[in-house]
TILO-474197 format. One record per atom (N, C-alpha, C, CB): x, y, z. Coordinates in pm, whole numbers, plus 50000, padded with zeros to 5 digits. Last residue first. Glycine has a CB too. Layout:
// TILO-474197
XYZ/...
// end
This chain:
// TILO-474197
459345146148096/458455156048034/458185149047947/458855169047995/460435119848121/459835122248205/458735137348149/460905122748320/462695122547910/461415111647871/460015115847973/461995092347913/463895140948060/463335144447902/462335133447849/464675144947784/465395127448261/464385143548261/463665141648178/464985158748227/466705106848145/465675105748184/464415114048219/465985101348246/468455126147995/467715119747920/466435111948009/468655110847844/469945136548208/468855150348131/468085132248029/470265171047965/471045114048327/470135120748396/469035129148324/470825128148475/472995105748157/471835096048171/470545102948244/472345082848258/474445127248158/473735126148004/472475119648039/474615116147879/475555121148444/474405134148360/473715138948237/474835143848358/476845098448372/475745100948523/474695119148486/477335104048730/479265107148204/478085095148183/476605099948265/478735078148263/480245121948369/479715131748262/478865123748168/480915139248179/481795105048571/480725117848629/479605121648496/481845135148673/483605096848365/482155087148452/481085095348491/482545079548610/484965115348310/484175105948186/483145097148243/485245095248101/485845124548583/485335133348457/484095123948420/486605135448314/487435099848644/486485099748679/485365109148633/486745099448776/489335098148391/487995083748406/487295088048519/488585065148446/490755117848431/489955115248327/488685109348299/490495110548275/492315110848692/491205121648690/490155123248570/491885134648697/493995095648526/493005088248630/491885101448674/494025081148789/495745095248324/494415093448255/493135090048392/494635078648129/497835105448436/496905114948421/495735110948322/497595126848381/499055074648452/498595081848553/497625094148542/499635085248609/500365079548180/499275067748203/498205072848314/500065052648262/502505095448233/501535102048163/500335089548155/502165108248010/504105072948385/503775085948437/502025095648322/505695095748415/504365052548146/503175051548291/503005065748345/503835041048443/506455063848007/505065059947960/504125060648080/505045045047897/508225066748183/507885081048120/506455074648098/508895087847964/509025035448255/508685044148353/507605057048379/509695047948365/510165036348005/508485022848014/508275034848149/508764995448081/512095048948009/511775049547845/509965045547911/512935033547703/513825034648253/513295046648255/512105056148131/514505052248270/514515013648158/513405011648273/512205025848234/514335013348465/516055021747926/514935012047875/513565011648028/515914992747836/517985032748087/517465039548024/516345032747969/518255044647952/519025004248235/518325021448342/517825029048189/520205036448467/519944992248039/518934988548129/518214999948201/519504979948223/521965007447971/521325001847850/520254997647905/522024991247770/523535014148191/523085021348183/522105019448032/523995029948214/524114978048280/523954992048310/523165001548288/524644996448283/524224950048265/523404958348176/523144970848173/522444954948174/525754939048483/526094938948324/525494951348231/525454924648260/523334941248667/524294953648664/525384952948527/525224953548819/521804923848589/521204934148573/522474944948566/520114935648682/523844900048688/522844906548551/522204917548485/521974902948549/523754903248897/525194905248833/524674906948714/526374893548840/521384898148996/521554913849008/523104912348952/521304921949189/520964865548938/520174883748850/520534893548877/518734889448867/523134857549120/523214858348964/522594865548860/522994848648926/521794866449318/522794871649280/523184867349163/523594871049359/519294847649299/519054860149295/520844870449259/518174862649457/520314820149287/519974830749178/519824847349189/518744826649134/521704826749569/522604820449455/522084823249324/522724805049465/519384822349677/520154833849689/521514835149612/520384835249824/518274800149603/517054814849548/518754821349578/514974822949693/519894780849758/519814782749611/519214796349549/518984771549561/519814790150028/520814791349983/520994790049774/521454781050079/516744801050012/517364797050111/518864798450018/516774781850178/515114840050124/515184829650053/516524815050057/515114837049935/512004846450187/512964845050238/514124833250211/512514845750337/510804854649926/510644864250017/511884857350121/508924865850076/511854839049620/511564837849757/511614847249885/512204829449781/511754860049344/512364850749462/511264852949561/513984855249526/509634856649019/509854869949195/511024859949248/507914871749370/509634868748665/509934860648745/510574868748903/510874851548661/508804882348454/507954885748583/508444874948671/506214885448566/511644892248227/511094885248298/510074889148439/512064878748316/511944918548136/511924908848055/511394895248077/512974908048024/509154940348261/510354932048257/510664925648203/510624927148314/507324959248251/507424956848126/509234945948150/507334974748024/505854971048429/507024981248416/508234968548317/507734988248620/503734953248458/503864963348445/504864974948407/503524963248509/505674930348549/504584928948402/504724944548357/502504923848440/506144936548807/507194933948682/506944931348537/507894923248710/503904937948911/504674954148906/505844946748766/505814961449122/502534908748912/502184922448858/503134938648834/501154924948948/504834902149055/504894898648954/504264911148884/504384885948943/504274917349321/505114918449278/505664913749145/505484916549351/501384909849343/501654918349415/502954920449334/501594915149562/499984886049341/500244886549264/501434901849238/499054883549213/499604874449728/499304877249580/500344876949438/498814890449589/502584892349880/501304882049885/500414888949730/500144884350076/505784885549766/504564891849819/503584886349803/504294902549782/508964872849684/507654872949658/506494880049772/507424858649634/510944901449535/510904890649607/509624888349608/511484891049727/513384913149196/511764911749370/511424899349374/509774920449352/514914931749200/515184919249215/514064918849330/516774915049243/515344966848951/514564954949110/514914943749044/512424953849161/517084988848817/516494976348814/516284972648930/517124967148751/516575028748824/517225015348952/516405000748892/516475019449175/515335047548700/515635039748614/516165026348722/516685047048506/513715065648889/514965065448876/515925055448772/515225063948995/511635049748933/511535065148887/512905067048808/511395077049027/512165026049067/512165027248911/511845041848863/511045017148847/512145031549307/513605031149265/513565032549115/514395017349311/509455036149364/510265046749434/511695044849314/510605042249635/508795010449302/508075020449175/509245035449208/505735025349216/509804996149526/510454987449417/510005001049317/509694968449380/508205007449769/509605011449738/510445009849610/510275005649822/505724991649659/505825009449618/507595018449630/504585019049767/506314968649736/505694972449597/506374989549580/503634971449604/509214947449812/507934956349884/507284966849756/508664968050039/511314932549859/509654920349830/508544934449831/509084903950030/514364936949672/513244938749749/511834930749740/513024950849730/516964950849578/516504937149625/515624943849702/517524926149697/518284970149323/517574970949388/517024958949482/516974976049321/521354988949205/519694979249171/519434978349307/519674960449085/521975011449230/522675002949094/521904995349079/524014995449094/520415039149357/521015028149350/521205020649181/520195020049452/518695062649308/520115066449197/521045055349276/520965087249203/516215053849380/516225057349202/517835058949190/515205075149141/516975049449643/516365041049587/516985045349427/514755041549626/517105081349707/518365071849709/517925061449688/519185070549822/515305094049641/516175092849591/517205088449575/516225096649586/512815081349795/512485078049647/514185084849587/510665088349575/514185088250049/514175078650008/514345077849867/513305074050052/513325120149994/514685115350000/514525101050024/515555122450108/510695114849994/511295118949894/513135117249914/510685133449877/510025104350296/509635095550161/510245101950035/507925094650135/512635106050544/511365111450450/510955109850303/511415124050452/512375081950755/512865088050686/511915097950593/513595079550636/511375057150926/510795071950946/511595084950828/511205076351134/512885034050827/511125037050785/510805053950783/509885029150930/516155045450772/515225042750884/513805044550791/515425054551030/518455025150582/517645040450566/516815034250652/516935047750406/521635018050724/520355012950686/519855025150706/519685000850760/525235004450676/523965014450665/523115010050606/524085026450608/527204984350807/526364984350659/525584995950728/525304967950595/528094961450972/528384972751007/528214983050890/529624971951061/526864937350991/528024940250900/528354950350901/527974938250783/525604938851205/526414925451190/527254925551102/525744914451162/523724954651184/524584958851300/525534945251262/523724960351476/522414946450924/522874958550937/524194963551042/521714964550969/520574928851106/521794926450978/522584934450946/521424924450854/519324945951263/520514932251345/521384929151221/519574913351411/517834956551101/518824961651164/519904958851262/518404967651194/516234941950992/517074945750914/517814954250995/516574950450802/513944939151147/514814929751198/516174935451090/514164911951182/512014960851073/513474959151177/514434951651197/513354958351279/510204956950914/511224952950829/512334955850931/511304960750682/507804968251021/508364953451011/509284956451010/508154943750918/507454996950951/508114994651078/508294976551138/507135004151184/509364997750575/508354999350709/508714991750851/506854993250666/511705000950478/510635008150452/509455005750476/510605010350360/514904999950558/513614993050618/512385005150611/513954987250797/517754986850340/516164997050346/515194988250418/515315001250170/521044987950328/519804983950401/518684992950373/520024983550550/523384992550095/522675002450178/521754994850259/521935013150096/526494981950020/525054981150030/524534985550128/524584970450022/528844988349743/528574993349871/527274986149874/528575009649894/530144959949547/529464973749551/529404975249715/527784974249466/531334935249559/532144943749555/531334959249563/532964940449433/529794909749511/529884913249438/531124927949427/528654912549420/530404901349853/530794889149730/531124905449561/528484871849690/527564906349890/528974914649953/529864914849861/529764908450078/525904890249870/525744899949784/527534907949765/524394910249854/526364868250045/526854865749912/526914882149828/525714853449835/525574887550296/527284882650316/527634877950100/527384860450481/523004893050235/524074901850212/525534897850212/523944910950300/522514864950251/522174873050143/522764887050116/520914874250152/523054859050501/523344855150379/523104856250283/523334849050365/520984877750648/522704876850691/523584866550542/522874864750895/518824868950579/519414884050518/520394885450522/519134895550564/518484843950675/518424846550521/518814858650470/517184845250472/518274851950983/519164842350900/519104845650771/518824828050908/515464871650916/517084874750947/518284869150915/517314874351059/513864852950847/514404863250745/516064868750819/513044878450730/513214839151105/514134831950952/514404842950877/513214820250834/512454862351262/513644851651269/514284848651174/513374840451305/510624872851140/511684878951120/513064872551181/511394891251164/507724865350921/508624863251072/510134865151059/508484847151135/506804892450840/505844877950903/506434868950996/505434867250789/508684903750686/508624906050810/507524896350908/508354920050809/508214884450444/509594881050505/509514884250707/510924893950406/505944897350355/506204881050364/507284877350444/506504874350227/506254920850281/505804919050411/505674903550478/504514925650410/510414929450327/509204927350246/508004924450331/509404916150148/513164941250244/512544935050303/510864933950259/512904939450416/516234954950051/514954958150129/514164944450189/513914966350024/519664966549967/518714960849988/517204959450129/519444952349966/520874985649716/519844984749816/519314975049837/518994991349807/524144990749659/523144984949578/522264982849686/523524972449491/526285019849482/525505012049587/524665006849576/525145015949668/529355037849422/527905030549346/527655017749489/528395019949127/529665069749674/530115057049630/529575049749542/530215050249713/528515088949771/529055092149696/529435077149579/530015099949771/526695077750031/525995078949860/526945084649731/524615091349863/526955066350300/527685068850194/527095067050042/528735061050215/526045066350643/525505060350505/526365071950402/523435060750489/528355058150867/527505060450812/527235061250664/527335067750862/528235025051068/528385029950962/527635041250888/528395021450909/526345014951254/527515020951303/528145028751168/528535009051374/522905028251257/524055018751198/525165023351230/524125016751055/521245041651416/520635032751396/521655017751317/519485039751321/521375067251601/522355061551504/522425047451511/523675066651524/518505086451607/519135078851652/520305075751534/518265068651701/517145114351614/517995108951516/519365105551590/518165119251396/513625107851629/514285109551734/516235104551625/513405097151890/514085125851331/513895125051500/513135111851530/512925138851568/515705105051065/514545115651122/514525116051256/513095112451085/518595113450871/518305103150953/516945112651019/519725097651063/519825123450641/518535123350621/518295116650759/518025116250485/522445131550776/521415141650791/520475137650719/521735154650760/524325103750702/523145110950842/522705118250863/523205113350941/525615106650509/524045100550483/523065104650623/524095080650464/527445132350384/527025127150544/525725123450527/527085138750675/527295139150098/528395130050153/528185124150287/529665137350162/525855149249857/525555145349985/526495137250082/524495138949970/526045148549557/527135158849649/526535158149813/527055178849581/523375132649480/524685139549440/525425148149491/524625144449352/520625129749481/521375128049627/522935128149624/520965113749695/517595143849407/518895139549439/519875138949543/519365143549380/514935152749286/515175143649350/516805138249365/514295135349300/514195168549071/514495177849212/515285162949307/512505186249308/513855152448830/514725160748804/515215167248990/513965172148680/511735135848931/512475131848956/514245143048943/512075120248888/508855146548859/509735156048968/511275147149017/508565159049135/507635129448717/507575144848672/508925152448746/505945152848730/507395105348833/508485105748771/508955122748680/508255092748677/505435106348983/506545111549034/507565112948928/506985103949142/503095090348902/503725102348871/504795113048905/503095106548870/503665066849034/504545067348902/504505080748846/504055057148789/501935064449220/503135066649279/503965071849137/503725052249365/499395052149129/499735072249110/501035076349166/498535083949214/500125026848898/499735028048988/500085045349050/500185016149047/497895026448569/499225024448681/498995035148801/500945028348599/495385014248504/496405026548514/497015029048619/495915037948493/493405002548271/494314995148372/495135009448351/495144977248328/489815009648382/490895009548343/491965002248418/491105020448327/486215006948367/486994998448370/488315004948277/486274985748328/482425013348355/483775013448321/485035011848404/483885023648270/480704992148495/480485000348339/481765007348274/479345013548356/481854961348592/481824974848615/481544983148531/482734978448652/481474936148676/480174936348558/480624954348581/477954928048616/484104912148712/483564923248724/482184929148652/484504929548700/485444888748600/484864889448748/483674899748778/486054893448846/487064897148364/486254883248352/485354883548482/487314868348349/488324921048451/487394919648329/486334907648344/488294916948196/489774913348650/488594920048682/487784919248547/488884935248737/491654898148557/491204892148619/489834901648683/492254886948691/493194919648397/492644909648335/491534899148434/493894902348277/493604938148590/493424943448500/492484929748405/494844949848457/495714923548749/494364927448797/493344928048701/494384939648857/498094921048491/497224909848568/495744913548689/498494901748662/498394952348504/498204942348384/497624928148431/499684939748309/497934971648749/498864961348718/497824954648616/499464951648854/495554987248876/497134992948872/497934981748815/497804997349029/492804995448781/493414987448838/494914988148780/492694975548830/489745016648876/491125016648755/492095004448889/492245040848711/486425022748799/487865010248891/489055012748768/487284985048904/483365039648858/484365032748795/485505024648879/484965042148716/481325038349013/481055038148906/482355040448773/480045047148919/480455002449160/481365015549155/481225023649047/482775012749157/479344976349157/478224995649145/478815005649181/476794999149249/480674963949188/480274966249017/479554980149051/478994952148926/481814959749381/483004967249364/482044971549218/484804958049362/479704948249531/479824961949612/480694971149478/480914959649793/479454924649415/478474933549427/478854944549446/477684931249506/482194915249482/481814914649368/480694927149335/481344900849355/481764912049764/482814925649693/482064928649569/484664921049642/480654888849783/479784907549805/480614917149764/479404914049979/482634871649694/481164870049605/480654885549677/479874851849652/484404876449866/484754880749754/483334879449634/486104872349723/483404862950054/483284879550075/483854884649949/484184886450214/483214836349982/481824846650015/481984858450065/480874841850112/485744829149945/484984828149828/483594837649857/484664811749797/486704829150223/487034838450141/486144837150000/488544837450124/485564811850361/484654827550361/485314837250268/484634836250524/485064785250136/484764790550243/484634808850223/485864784850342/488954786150004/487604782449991/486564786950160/487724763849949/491664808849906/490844796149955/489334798949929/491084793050123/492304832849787/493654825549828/492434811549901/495064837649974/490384846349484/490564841349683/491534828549691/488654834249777/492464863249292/491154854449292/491504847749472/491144839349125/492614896049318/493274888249220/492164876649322/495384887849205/493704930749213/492634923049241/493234911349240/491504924149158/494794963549393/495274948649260/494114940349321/497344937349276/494114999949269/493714984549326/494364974649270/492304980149308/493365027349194/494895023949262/495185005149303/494955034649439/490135027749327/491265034049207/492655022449308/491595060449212/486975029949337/487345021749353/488835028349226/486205009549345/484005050549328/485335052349234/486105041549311/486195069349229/481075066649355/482065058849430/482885053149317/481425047349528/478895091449429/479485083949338/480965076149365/479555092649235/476095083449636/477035092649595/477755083349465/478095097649731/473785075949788/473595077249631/475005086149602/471925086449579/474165062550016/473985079450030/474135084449887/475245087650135/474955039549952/473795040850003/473275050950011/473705037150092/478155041849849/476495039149773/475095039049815/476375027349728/478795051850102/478725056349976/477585056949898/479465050549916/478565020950212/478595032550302/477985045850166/480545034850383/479885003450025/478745003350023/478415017850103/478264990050076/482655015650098/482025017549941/480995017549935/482235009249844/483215011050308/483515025550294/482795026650166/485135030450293/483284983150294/482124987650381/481725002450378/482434984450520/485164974450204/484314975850160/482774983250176/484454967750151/487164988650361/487144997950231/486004992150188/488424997850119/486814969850596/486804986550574/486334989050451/488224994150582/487924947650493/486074947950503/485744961650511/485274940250652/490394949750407/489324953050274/487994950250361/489484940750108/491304953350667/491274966850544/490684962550480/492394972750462/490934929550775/490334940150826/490164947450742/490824945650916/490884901150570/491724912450641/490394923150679/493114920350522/489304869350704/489184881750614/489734890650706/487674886250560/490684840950660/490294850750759/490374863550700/491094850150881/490644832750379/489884827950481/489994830850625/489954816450471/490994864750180/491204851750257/490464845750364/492254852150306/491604886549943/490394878249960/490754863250037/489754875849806/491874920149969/492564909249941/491504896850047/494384912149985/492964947449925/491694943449877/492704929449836/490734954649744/495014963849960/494644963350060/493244954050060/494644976250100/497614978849809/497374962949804/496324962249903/498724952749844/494915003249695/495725000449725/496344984049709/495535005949818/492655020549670/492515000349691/493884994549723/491984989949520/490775045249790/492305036649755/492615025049775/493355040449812/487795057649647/488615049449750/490115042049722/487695038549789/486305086049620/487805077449588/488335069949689/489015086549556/483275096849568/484515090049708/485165085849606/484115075849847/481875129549586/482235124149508/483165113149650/482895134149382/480985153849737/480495152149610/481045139849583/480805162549511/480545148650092/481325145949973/480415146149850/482055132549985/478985150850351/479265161450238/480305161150139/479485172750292/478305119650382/477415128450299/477695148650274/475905125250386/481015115350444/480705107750379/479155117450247/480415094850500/481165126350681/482365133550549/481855125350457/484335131650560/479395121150857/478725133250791/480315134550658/478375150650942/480045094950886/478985096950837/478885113250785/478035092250938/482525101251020/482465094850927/481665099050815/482225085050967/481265115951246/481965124251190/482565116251043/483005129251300/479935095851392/479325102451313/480055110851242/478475107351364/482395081751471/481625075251346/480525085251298/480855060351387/483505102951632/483875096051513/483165089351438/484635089051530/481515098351881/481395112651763/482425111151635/481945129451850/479275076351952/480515076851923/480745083451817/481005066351916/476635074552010/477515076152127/479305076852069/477135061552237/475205077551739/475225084551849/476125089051943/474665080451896/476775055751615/476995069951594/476565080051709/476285073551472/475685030851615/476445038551715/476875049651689/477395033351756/473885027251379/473475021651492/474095025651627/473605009051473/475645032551155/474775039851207/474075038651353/474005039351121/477735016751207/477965030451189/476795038551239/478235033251046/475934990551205/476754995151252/477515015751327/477164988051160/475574990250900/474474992351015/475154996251154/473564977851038/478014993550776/476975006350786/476475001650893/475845009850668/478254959450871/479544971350891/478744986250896/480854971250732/476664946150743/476594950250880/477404961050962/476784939950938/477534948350461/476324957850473/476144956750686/474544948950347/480284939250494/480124955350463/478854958850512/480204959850303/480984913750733/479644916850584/479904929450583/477664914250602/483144911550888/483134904650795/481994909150724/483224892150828/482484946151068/481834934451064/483014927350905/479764938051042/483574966851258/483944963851131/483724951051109/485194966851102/483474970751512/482234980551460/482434976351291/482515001251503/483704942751727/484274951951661/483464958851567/485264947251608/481924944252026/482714937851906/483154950751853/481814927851790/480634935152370/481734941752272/481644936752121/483274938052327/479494923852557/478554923752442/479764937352335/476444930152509/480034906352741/478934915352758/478484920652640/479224925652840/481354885852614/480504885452652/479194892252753/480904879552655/484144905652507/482604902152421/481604898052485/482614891552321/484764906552783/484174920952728/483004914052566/486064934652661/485744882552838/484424890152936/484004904552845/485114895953133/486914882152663/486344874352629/485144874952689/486934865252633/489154903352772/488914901652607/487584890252629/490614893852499/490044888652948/489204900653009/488524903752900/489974913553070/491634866952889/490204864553003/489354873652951/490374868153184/493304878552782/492694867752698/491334867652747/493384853352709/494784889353003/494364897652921/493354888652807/495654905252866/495894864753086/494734873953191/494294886053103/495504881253356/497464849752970/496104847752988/495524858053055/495814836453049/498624869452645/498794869852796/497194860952856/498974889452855/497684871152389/498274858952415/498494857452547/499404857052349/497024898052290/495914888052354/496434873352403/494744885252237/498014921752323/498444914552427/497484902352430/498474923052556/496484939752128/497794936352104/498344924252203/498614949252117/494364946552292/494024937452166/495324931552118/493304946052039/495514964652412/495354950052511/495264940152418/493944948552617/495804987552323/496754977352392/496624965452419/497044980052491/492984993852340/493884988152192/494684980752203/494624996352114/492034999352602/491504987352558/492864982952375/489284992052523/493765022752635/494325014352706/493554995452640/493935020852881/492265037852445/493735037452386/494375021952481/494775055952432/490265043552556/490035032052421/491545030952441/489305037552231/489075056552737/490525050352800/490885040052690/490375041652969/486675071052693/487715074352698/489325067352781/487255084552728/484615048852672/485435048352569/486585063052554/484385046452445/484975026852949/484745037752920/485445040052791/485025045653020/484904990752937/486445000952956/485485014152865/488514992652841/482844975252814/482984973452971/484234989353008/483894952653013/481804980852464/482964980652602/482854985052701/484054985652597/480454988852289/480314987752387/480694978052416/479484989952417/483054985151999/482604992052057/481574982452165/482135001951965/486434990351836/485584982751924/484904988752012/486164974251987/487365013851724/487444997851700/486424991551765/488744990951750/489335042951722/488245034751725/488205024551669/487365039151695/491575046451633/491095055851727/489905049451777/490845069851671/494215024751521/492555031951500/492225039651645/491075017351469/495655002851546/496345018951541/495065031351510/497675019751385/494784980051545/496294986551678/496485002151651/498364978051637/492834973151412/492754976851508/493484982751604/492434971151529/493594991351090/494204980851176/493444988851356/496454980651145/492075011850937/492174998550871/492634989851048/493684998550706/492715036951026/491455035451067/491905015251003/489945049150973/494955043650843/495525042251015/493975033151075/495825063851125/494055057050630/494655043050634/494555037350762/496075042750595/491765081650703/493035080150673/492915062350660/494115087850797/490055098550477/489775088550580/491385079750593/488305077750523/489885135250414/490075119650392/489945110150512/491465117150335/489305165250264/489005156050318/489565139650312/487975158050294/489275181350019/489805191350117/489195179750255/488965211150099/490115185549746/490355171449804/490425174149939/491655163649755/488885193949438/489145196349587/489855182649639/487645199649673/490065183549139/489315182949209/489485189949342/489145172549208/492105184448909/491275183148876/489835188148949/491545173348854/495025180749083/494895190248957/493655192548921/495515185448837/494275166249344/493955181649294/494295186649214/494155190149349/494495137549215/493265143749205/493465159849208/492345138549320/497555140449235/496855139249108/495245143749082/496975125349078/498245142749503/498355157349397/497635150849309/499955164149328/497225118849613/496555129949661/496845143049557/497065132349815/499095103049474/497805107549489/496625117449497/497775105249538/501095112549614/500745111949483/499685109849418/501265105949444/500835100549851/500275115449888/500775117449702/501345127850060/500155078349828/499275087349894/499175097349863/499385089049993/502795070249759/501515063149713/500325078349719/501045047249846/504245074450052/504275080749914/503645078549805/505195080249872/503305056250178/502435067150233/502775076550075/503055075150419/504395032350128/503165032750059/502815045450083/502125022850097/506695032750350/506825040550278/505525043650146/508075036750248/504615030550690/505125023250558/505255035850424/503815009250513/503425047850842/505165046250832/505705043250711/505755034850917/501095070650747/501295057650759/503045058950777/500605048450621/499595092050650/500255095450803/500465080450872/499035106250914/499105089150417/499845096950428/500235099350576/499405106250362/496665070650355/498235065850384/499235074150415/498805059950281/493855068050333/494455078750261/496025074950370/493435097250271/491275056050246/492285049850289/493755059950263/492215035850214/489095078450048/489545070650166/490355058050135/488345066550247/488455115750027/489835097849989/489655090250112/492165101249979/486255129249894/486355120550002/487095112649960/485305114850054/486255155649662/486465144049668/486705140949806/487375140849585/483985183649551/484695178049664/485005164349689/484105181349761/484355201149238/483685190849316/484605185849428/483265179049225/
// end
């Protein structure tokens, strides 16, 4: 059977792309997968399409995207406001069900959306990747009206729709976030299944959800832990041949893996504004320093730059975003620990047995992973944090590193478990599919 992925991350910066493309192997043990809808489609800055009849021919879209980026300039503010009032918007409505109409309603003139439409109806089957990307606020994110809209889209063309990889958790306010999370509701029950990646989703969909079936299974980055044996970075002495084209020399220092080293990362709370994080990184590495290990910088996405003024201030190596997601996941897994606010880099290091010191993320986002991978504590820091958080937080990673290799083997013991957790996800869709045809010959059979 032919699976449709959508939100598919693999041609994303953010290191989540390794998410993806674990993913992506897990279904083809089971399935085709000879199609997807990439991630990139979620943000207006980086979509091929967005906004439609527009005053600006839609071969010069690339120059209208720009602009969406520039809306603070007044004369670009102006022109933005003359274009809705001819009659622009965006083709990704706040309601999913205006979102199809939509699709359909311009397809004509715009051979991407029909090219939507037709991967949509020659799919046997959709997997959508919920990723962190299903999130319920009073300005509703773009990505989850997508993905919702990718679901209803689906369900309308009677296909079978699968909702996987997801954290759920209850609307950060009142207003529109309570009323798009009331149509999710709708949209996410006539999935015909949902596996939710963290122990707290997991509980908060039970009570929310009316879904016929329903797992909690970790998240598909964790099957990596099959291939951690290829993953190393032992006898690598010049860190600058992982550096990627354009291969700038991004730290004056280069990166040294012979040495024990402790990583630290950034987050998306922190990159929100990278002023104060900066101050807070410069002291946070200056106390970390304190401890005597080497420290590496990780900017595992294209936020997290400002980590490179910190970086240039202590003259410290930093792994570039553009790096390549498996040599990351190995120098993450064979650090001493780990500081970070970012989900999928924090699963990258636990392959590897590497303890995290996580920071806070939106939602539940990072507690959940520490439930999950069974911490003693789900306690997060402060994404940016001030002189006390950073005073604990180094008091947990002197902690963690007390605990050496009695800690890395206990990560690694809960790690094995989830990996084989993961091959229960082609299972549940099997077991759903093979529901949908019992129910079928039995209706045949009343019908004769």
């Amino acid at each position: 059977m032919k699976v449709l992925l959508v939100g598919d991350n693999r041609s994303s910066l953010n290191w989540g792309r390794a998410a993806s493309i674990a993913l992506h192997e897990v279904l083809s043990r089971s399935f085709e997968v000879p199609e997807s809808i990439q991630g990139s489609l979620f943000s207006l800055q980086t979509a091929d399409f967005g906004y439609v009849n527009t005053l600006m021919p839609q071969r010069h879209y690339s120059v209208f995207r720009k602009l969406l980026t520039k809306r603070d300039h007044l004369v670009v503010r102006a022109y933005l406001a003359l274009e809705h009032m001819a009659g622009a918007q965006d083709v990704i409505d706040e309601d999913p069900l205006k979102s199809v109409r939509n699709f359909h309603r311009f397809s004509s003139r715009y051979p991407v959306l029909q090219q939507l439409l037709d991967s949509i109806q020659s799919a046997d089957l959709i997997v959508v990747d919920g990723d962190g990307d299903i999130h319920f606020t009073d300005t509703p994110r773009r990505q989850t009206s997508f993905l919702l809209a990718m679901m209803h889209l689906g369900q309308s063309h009677a296909k079978p729709v699968f909702l996987v990889n997801v954290m759920m958790a209850p609307p950060t306010g009142r207003g529109k976030s309570e009323s798009t999370f009331n149509v999710a509701k709708g949209i996410i029950s006539r999935c015909k299944a949902l596996s939710l990646r963290d122990p707290l989703s997991y509980q908060f969909a039970q009570k929310q959800l009316a879904s016929p079936l329903m797992r909690m299974i970790p998240d598909s980055l964790f099957a990596w832990y099959e291939q951690m044996p290829d993953f190393q970075t032992q006898g690598l002495k010049n860190g600058d041949c992982i550096l990627p084209y354009p291969e700038e020399q991004i730290a004056r220092k280069r990166l040294d893996f012979t040495r024990p080293y402790v990583c630290i990362g950034g987050g998306a709370v922190s990159a929100a504004d990278p002023d104060r994080a900066t101050e807070a990184y410069i002291k946070l590495v200056e106390a970390i320093q304190k401890i005597g290990l080497e420290i590496i910088l990780v900017e595992s996405d294209a936020p997290d730059r400002y980590l490179r003024k910190v970086a240039a201030m202590f003259e410290i190596g930093i792994i570039p975003a553009a790096a390549s997601v498996r040599m990351a996941t190995s120098i993450l897994a064979n650090a001493r620990a780990f500081v970070t606010g970012r989900y999928h880099p924090a699963i990258m290091a636990s392959l590897g047995g590497t303890p995290c010191i996580l920071l806070d993320s939106h939602g539940h986002k990072m507690r959940g992973l520490a439930v999950t991978l069974a911490y003693e504590s789900a306690q997060t820091f402060s994404a940016i944090p001030d002189a006390n958080e950073i005073s604990r937080i180094v008091l947990e990673l002197r902690k963690v590193l007390e605990q050496g290799e009695t800690l890395r083997r206990q990560i690694l013991a809960r790690v094995s478990d989830l990996a084989k957790e993961v091959g229960q996800l082609p299972l549940l869709l099997k077991e759903s599919l093979a529901q949908d045809n019992v129910e079928a010959l039995s209706a045949d059979s009343r019908q004769n």
